[in-house]
N, C-alpha and C positions, 0 to 999 in steps of 0.2 A: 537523466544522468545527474540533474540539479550539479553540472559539470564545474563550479566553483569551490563547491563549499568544503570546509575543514569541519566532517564532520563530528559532534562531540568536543569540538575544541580539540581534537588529536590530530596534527600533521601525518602522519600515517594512514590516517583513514580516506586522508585526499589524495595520497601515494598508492591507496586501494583500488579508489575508484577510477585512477586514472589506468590502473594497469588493466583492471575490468573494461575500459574503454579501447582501449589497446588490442584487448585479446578480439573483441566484435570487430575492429576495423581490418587488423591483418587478415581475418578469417573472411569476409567482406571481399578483400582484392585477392585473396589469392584462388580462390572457389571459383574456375569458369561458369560453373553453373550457377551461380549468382546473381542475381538482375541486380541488387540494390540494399539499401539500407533504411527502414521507416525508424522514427522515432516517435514517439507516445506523448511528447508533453514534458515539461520543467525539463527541458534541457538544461537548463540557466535554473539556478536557485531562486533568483529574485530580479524583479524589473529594473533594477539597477546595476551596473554593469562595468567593471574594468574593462579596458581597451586589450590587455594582455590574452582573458579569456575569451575573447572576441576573435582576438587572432588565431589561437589554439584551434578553436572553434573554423575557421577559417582554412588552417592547415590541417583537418581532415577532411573537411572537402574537397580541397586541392587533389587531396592523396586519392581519395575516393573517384574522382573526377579522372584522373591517369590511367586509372587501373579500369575505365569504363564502365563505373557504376553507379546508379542511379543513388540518389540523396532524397529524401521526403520527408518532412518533420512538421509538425503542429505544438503550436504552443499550450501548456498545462496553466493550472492556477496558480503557480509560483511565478513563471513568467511572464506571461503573457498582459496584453494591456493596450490600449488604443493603438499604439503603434508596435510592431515587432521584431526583435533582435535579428529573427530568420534571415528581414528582408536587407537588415547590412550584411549579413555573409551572401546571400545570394536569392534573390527577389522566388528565381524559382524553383528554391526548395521548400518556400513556407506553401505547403499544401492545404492548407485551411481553406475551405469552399471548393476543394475541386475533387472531381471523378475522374480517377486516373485508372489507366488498363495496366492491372497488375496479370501478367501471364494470359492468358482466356476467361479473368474475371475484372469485374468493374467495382473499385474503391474508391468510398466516398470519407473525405478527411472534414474533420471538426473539430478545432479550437477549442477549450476551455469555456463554458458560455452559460447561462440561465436554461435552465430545464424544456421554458417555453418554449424559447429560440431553437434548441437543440431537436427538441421535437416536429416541431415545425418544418426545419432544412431534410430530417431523415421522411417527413411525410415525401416533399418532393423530389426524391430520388430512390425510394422503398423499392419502387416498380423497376428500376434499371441496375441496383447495385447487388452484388454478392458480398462485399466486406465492408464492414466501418471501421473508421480509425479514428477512437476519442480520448475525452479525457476527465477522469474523473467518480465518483466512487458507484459501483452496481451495489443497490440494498443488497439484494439476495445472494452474494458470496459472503458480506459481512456479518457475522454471528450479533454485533452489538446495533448494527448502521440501523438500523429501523428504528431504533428508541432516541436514537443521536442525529438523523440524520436533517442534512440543511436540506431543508424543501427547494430553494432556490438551483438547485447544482446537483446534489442526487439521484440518482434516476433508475427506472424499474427494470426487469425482463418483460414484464405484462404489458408496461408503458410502451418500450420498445416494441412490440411484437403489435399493438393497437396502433400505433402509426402505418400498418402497411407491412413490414418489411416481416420476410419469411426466408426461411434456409439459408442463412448468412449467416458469417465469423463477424465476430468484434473485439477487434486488438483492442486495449486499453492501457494507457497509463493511470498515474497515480499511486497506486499499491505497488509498497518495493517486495512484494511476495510472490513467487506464481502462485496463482490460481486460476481455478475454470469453473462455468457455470452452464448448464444448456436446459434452456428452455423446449421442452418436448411438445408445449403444442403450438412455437411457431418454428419449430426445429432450428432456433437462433442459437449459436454458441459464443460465451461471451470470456475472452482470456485475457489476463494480466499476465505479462511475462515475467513481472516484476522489477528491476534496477541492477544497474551496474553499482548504483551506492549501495551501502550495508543496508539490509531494512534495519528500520526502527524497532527497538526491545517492544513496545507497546503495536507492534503490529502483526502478531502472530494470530488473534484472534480471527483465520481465516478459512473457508471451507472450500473444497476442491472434490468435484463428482469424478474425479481421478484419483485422486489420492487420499479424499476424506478428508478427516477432519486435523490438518497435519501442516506442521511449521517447518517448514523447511529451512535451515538455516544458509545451505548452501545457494547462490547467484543464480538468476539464468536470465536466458534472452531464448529467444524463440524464433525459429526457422519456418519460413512459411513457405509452403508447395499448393502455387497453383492446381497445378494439374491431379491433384490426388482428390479420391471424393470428397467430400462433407464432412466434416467432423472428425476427419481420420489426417487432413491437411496442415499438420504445424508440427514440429516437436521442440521441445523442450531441451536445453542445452547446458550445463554449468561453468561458470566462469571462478575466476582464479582469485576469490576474494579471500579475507582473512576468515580463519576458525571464529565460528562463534555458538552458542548453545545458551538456550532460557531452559533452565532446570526448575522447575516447580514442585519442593517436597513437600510430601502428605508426614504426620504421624503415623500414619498406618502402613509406612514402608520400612525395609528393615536398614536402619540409619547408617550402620556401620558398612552394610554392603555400597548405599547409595556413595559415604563416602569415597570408600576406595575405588567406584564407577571413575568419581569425579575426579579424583585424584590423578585418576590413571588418567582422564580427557585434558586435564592441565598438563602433567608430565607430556601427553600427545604430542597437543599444540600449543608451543610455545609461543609470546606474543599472541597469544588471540585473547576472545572477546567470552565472558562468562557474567552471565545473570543468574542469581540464585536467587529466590522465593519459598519461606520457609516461614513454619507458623515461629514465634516468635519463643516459645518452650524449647526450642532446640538450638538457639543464640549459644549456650552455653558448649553445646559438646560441638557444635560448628566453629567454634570461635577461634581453636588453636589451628586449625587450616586456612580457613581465611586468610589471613594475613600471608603464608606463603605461596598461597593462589595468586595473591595481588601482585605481592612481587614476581610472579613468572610468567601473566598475563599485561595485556597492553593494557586492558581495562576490565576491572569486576563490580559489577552492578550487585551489593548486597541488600539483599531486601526482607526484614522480617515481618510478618504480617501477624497480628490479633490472629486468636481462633476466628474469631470471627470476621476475618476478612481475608480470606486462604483464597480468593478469587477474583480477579480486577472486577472494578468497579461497576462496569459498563454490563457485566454478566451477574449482575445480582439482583435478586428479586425483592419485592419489596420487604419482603418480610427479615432478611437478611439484615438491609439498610436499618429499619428499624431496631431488630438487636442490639447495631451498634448504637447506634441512637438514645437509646435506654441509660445507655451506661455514660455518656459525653452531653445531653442535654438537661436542662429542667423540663419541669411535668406541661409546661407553657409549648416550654418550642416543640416536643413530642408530639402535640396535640394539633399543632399549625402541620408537621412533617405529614403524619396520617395524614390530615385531609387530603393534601398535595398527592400523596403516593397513590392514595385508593378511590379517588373521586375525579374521574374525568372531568367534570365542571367544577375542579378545585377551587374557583377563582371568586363566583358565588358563595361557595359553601366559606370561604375564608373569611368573603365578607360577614356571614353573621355569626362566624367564631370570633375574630376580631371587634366585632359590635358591641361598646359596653350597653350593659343593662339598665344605666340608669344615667340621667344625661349630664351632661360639664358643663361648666361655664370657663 
């Protein structure tokens, strides 16, 4: 929920996510068929903490609590820390280290934690659980996380599935995007439901064996059924947050149609949220809209980009980088760059590129 923060520095974006907060808790108390509410991790933006949001915090449980329904939460890596917020609202809703009977299945909750650790606790309870509940990024949904990924906190399908555990869901936090991932040969399914806050413009880079290869810009939160088989037990739900769209134009699209696309999506939704990414040769015929976008929109991210860098960073190959390279360094640091891009043991090979030939005093 990262349930403090203003996001982008815009007041309205905290007015977003509280109403997104809102829409899961009414629907929560009013659902007889409801057992409860899990939470994924960064409830709380960061380990330090107003007394205010504390309270907030405090009066959805209350509510939650009235209306007969369970509360379950684990702290993410935004919050979480030697001691935790959970346990001043209520000792027992921080779920971390416990195996709790959700429906006619057994869920095992995990805290934000070192990869070791994390593997370790899923060895000894693989044998008795159906669900996990963690926190933190899966390599194999993220298109870039393999080349970026912190070895400490990261963690696999493969990894998972060699610990023991088979035919099991894995709710996740961290990623404000849904997505899903299913491991076919230890029949593991692994889903991010995503956030009640806005995802972040730079987090679209996400793949879903549901949906493909696709950015959703709209909210969700996820509804879990015990009782339904395997892999057919969740669905996906949309919440009520603000318009938003990452537009990324090609030259090779026809400019005037994409305009009036766009134009029509501003005129749409007024106050929302628009990122454009455009090689930078079409600044010029973009430029007289721009500016009335800005003013109709909460916020527009304009982004022109080099030919040659029509693609975030994180998705480019080496030979890309270097390109640019060519044109922004000398024939020195080119030569240091190669090494590093195309030589696994860059670090040897540096040293005798850096080695002068002839010695100093």
């Amino acid at each position: 929920m990262h349930f403090e923060r203003v996001q982008y520095g815009i007041p309205a974006r905290y007015e977003d996510n509280q109403r997104c907060i809102e829409a899961i808790v009414q629907a929560t108390c009013s659902d007889p068929a409801c057992g409860g509410l899990i939470l994924t991790g960064d409830n709380f933006n960061k380990k330090s903490l107003l007394p205010k949001h504390q309270i907030l915090f405090k009066e959805i449980y209350t509510r939650l609590q009235a209306a007969g329904k369970q509360l379950w939460a684990i702290d993410g890596n935004h919050d979480g820390s030697d001691a935790s917020w959970l346990d001043t609202i209520a000792p027992e809703i921080n779920a971390n280290n416990r195996v709790i009977q959700l429906g006619n299945l057994k869920a095992a909750f995990f805290s934000f934690q070192d990869r070791v650790s994390l593997y370790e606790r899923i060895k000894q309870v693989s044998n008795e659980v159906q669900v996990l509940v963690l926190h933190g990024k899966l390599l194999d949904i993220l298109t870039w996380a393999k080349s970026q990924k912190e070895p400490d906190y990261d963690f696999g399908a493969q990894e998972i599935r060699e610990t023991g555990l088979r035919h099991s869901t894995t709710f996740m936090g961290d990623i404000h995007t849904y997505s899903d991932f299913h491991d076919p040969v230890g029949d593991n399914w692994f889903i991010y439901a995503g956030s009640t806050e806005m995802t972040e413009i730079s987090e679209g880079n996400i793949v879903s064996q549901r949906f493909g290869d696709h950015y959703d810009t709209v909210k969700k939160y996820i509804r879990f059924f015990p009782g339904r088989p395997h892999g057919e037990n969740w669905e996906a739900l949309d919440l009520p947050n603000r318009p938003f769209l990452k537009r990324v134009i090609s030259t090779a699209e026809d400019i005037p149609h994409v305009i009036t696309t766009l134009d029509r999506w501003v005129h749409d939704h007024p106050k929302g949220m628009l990122a454009v990414h455009y090689p930078y040769s079409l600044r010029d015929v973009l430029q007289p809209y721009l500016s009335s976008w800005k003013a109709s929109l909460l916020s527009l991210s304009d982004v022109p980009l080099s030919s040659s860098m029509a693609k975030p960073l994180q998705e480019m190959k080496e030979i890309d980088i270097l390109t640019i390279a060519e044109k922004e360094l000398n024939p020195d640091q080119i030569e240091i760059l190669k090494v590093v891009l195309t030589n696994p043991h860059f670090d040897e090979e540096l040293k005798r590129t850096l080695s002068p030939t002839q010695p100093t005093i």
